[in-house]
C-alpha positions in Angstrom: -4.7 -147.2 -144.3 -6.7 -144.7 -141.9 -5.8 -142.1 -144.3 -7.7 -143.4 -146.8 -11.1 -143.6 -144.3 -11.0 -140.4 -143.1 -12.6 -138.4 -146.1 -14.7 -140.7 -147.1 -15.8 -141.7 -143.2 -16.7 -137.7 -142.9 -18.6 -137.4 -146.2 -20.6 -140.6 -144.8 -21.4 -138.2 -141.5 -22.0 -134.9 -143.1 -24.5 -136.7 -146.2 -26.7 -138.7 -143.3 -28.2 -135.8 -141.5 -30.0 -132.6 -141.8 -28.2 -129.4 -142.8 -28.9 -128.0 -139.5 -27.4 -130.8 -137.6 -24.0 -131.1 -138.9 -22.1 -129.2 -136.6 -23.5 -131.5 -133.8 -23.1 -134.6 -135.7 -19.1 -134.1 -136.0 -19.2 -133.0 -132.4 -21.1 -136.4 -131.1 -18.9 -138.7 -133.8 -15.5 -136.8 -132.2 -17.3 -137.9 -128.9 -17.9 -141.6 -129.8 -15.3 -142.3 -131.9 -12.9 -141.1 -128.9 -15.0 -142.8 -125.7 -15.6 -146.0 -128.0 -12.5 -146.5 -130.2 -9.4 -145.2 -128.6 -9.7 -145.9 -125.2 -10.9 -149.8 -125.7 -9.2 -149.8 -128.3 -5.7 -149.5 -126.3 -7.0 -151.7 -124.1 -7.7 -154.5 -126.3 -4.4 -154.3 -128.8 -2.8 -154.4 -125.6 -4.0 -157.7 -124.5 -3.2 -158.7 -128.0 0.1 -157.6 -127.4 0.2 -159.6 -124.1 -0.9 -162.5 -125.2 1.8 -163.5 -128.2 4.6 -163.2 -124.9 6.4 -166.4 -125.0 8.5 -165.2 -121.8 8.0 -163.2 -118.7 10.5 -161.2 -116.9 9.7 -160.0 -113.6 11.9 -157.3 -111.9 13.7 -157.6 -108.9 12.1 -154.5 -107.4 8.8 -155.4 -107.3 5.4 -156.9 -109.2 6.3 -155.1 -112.5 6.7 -157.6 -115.2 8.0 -157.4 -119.1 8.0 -159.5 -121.9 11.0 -160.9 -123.4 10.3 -163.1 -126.5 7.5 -162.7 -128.4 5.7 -164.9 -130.7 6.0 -162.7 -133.7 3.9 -164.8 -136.0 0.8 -165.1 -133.9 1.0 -160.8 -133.2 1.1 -160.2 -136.7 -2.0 -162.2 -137.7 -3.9 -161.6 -134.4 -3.0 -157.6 -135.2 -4.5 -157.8 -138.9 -7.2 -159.7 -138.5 -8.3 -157.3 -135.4 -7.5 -154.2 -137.4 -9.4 -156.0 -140.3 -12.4 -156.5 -138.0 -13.0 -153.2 -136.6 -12.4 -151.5 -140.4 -15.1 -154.5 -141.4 -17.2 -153.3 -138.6 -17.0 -149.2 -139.8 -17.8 -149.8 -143.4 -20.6 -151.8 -142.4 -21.8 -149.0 -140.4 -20.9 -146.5 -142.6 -23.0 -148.9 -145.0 -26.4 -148.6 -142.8 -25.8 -144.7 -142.8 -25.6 -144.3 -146.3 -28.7 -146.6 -147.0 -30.5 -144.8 -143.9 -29.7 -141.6 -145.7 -30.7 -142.9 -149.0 -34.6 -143.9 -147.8 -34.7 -140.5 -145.9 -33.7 -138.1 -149.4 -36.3 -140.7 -151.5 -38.7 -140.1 -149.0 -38.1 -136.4 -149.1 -38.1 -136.4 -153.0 -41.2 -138.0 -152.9 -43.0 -135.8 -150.5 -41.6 -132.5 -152.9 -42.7 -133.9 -155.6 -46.5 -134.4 -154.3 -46.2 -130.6 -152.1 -45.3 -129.5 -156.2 -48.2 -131.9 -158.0 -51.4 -130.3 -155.1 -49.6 -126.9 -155.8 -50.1 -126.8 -159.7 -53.4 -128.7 -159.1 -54.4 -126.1 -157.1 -53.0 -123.2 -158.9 -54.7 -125.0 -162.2 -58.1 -124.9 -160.4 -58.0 -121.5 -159.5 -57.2 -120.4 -162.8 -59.9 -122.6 -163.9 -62.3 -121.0 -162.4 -61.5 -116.9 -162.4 
């Protein structure tokens, strides 16, 4: 499944800013993606993973502990419905960026058009009046 948001997650990030700041933008989404996603991310799948233990060994040589039964039902679903809530969360993000980006070209297409309409104004008086 990641396969098949990775072009389309980059596309998102090279389309919503300037030319000139693409190299950065990769650089800061490599940044976030790794400080935000996969270290919490561990973190909370293995609490997941914790959780669905129906029964706790704990070793003889010390406070180390390991799960013997699982509740396999309860992992699956609480494992696709996490998955399904932080690929929710991404394309609703990657949503807002597109729509972000889509104000900021109109706005810029609107702003070259005008810069074009004074320019032949101006380049009509001028001739006008030599």
């Amino acid at each position: 499944m990641s396969c098949c948001v990775i072009v389309p997650a980059l596309k998102c990030t090279l389309y919503s800013v300037e030319s000139t700041h693409r190299a950065f933008s990769l650089g800061f989404k490599s940044t976030i993606t790794k400080s935000l996603g996969y270290l919490p991310g561990t973190i909370i799948f293995g609490a997941i993973i914790d959780r669905t233990c129906k029964t706790w060994i704990r070793e003889t040589c010390g406070y180390k502990y390991q799960c013997k039964h699982y509740n396999n039902k309860r992992m699956a679903i609480s494992l696709a419905l996490l998955g399904f809530g932080f690929r929710s969360l991404s394309a609703l993000f990657c949503g807002i960026s597109w729509y972000a980006y889509s104000k900021m070209s109109d706005k810029k297409e609107a702003e070259e058009n005008q810069s074009e309409i004074l320019t032949t104004t101006i380049s009509t008086i001028t001739t006008v009046e030599m």
